[in-house]
C-alpha positions in Angstrom: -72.2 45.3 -16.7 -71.4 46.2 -12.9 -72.1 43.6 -10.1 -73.3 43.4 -6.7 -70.3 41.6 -4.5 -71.7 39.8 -1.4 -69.1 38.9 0.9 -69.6 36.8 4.0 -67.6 36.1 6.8 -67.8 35.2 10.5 -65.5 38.5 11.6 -63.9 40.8 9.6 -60.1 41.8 10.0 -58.1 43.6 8.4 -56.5 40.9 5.5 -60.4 41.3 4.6 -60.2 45.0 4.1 -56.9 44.9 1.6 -58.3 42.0 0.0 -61.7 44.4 -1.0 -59.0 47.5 -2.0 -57.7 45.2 -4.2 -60.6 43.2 -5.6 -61.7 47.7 -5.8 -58.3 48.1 -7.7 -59.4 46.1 -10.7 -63.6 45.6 -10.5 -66.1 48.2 -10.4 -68.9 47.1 -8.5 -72.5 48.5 -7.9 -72.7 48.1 -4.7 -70.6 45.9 -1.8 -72.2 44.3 0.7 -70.5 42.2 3.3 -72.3 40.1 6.1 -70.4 39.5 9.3 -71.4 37.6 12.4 -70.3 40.7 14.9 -68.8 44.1 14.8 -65.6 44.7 13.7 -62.5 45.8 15.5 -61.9 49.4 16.2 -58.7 48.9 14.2 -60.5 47.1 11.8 -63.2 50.0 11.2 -60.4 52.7 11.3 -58.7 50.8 8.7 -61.7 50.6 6.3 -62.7 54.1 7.1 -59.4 55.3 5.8 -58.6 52.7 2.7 -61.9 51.9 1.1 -64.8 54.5 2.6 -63.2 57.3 0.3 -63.5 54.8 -2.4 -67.2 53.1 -1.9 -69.5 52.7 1.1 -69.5 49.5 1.3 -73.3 47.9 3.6 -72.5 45.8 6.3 -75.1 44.0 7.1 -74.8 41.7 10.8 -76.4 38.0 11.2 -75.4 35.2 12.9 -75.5 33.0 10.2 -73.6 35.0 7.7 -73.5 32.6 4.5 -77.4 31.9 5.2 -78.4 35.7 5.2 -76.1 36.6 2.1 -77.6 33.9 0.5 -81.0 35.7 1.3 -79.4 39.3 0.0 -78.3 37.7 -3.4 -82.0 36.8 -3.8 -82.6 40.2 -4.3 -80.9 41.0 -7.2 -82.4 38.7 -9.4 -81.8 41.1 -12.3 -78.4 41.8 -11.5 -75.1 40.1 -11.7 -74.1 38.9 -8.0 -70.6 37.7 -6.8 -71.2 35.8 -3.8 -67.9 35.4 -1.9 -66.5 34.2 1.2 -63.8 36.0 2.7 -61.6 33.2 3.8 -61.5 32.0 0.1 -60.5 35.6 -1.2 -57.6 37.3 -2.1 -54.4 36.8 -0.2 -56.5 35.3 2.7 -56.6 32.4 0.3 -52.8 32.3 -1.1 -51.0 32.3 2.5 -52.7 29.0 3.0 -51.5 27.3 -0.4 -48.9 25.1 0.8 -47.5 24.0 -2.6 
């Protein structure tokens, strides 16, 4: 069964973007959504564009409360399997910051 990955984050860089190749590398997902607070970088977008867009679209959606409003997106898909993630806590993001 496929899932719908909600990712949430006040702004995305590019450690985000490798971390979603790689979480791309081993999952399948429906559909990816993330929820940022503002635009990304040009470098950012350019990155994406050339790394994951050939991959999957993935729907960014723009709030300024980003865990509030993908809170409000997992609603609905009630049906579905959701992964509700935030960014800071995924991937590498989270291993540089293990000190052990």
């Amino acid at each position: 069964m496929s899932e719908i990955f909600i990712g949430y984050k006040r702004f995305l860089g590019i450690i985000d973007i490798k971390n979603i190749y790689e979480y791309l590398k081993v999952h399948t997902p429906e559909k990816i959504i993330i929820v940022i607070s503002k635009n990304p970088s040009k470098t950012v977008e350019d990155f994406y564009n050339e790394i994951i867009k050939p991959i999957m679209e993935i729907d960014f959606v723009y709030h300024p409360l980003p865990y509030k409003k993908a809170k409000e997106i997992k609603k609905q898909f009630k049906k579905k399997k959701v992964k509700l993630q935030d960014l800071e806590d995924f991937g590498l993001r989270n291993l540089y910051r293990d000190f052990c």
